[in-house]
N, C-alpha and C positions, 0 to 999 in steps of 0.2 A: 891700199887705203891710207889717208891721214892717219897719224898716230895721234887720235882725239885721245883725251882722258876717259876714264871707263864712266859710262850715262848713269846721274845718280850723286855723284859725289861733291859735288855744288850745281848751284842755278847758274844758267846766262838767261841774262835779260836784256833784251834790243827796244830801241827806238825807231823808230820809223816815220815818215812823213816829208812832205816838200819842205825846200827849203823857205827858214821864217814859220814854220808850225811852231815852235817855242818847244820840239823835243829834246834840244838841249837842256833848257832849263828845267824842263821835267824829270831828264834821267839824272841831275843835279837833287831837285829837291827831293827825288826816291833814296837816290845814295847815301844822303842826310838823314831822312826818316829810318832807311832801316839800318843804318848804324846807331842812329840814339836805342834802336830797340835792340840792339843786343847782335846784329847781325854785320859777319867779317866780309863786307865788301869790298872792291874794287872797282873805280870808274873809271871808265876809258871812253875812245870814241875811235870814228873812221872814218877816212884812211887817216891811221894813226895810233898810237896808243905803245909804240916800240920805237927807240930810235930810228931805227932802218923805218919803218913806217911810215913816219913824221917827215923823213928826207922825201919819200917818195910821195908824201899829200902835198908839199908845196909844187912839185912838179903837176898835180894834177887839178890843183882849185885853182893855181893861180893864172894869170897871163890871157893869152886872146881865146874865143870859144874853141877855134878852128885849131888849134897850136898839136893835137894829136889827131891820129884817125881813130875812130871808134875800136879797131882791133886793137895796135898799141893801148888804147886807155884801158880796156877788161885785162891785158895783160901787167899793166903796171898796179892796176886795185887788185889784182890775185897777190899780183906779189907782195905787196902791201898788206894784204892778211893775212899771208899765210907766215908772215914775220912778226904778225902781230899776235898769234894764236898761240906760234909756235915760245914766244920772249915770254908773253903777259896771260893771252887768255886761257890756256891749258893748263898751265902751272898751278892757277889760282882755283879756277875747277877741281883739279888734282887736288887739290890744299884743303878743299872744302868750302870754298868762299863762295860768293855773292858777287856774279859780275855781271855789271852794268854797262852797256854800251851805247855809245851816241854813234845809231846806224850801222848796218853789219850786209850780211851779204843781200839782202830784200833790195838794197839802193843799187845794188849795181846787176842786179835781175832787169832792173827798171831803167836808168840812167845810162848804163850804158848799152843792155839789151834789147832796149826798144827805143830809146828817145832817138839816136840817129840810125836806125836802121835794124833790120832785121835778125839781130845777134843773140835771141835768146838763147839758143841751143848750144850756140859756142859758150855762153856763162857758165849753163847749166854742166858744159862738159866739164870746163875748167875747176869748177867749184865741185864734183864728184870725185876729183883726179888729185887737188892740190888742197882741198879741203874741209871737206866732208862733216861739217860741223853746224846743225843747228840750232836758234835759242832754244831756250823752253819755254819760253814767253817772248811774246812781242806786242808792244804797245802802240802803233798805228796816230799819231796825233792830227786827226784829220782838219785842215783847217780852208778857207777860204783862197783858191788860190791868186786872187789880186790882191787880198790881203797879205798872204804871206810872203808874196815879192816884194811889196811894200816895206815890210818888217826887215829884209833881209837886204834891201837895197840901203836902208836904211845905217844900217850898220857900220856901212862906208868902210869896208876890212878891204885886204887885197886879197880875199880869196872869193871873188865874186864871178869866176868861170861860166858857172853852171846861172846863174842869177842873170848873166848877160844872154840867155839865149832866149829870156824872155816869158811872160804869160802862157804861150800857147801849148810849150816844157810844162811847163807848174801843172797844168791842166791835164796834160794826156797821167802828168805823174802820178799825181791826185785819184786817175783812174785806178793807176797802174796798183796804187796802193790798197785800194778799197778792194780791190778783183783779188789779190795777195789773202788778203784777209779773210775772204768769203773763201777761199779755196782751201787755207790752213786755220779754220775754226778752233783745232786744238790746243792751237799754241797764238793765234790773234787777235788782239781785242780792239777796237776802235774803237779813243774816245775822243769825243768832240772838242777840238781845241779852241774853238771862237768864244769863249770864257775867260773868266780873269783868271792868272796862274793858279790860283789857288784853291779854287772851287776844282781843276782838274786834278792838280796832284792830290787833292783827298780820293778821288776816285780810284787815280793810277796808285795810290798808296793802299787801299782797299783791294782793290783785283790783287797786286802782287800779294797783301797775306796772303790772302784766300789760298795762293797758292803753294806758299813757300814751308817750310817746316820750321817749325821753330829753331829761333836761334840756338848756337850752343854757347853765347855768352849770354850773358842778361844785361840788362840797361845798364849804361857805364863803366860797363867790368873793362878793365885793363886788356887792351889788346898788343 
């Protein structure tokens, strides 16, 4: 088994949702809210969040859709997390902290377990074997999927890989998402992202107290 930090000793909290939901700027303005409230967080995202991680996310968002096969791609995001888990996110867990991620393994259950092919089972092994770590929370940003191509086509970045394959991706993901959610009630919550940023993150800032334990700093104190 991974050598996860012992369950208990900080929060992870994930994002989730197609590309252009606006879960970045969500797990941005929670990051924000619960450090003015006293709370030692960390943001990150994925694939990325460790050097070695970051090398291996431009090999995977950028360039033409087709440029890997589906098995090379579960193999380069495992390894990509599990560099990412092992630098940033277990440490801070371990530490006590509050981490926040942009996307975690839900995306690559989905992205690359179903979007080109049949490969859940290989996710699922791989993520048992190399990494064995779930959030405790997941935030789901459900959003419109021609809107949220939109948004993301928009952006005009060069990591537009997964954006070029089109509506029809957004769409089965969008399922792929909701079905995630209904299956792990415990730790999912779905909120409606077709709102303006900020009526959602009071929500998403709501759910997460409800969850989380009180800080062990207080507002402003010296971190």
């Amino acid at each position: 088994m991974p050598a996860a930090p012992a369950k208990g000793r900080g929060s992870f909290i994930t994002f989730e949702g197609i590309d252009g939901s606006g879960k970045s700027t969500q797990a941005r303005l929670l990051a924000d809210a619960l450090t003015a409230q006293g709370h030692d967080v960390v943001l990150t995202r994925e694939p990325g969040g460790s050097p070695g991680a970051e090398e291996i996310r431009a090999l995977v968002l950028q360039g033409n859709p087709d440029r890997w096969s589906p098995e090379t791609e579960i193999l380069l995001f495992t390894a990509a997390r599990r560099d990412h888990l092992e630098k940033r996110v277990w440490p801070a867990l371990d530490a006590g902290k509050v981490v926040i991620s942009d996307r975690f393994a839900d995306s690559t259950r989905l992205y690359q377990g179903v979007s080109r092919g049949d490969l859940r089972d290989l996710v699922d092994q791989l993520h048992a074997l190399m990494i064995g770590t779930e959030p405790d929370l997941t935030f789901v940003i459900d959003m419109d999927p021609a809107e949220g191509l939109a948004r993301a086509k928009g952006r005009r970045t060069a990591e537009e890989r997964f954006e070029d394959f089109g509506e029809t991706l957004q769409r089965r993901m969008r399922e792929g998402f909701l079905q995630i959610a209904a299956a792990h009630p415990e730790r999912c919550i779905v909120i409606d992202g077709n709102r303006p940023a900020e009526s959602v993150a009071a929500e998403v800032l709501a759910q997460a107290r409800s969850r989380l334990p009180e800080p062990a700093l207080g507002p402003g104190a010296a971190r």
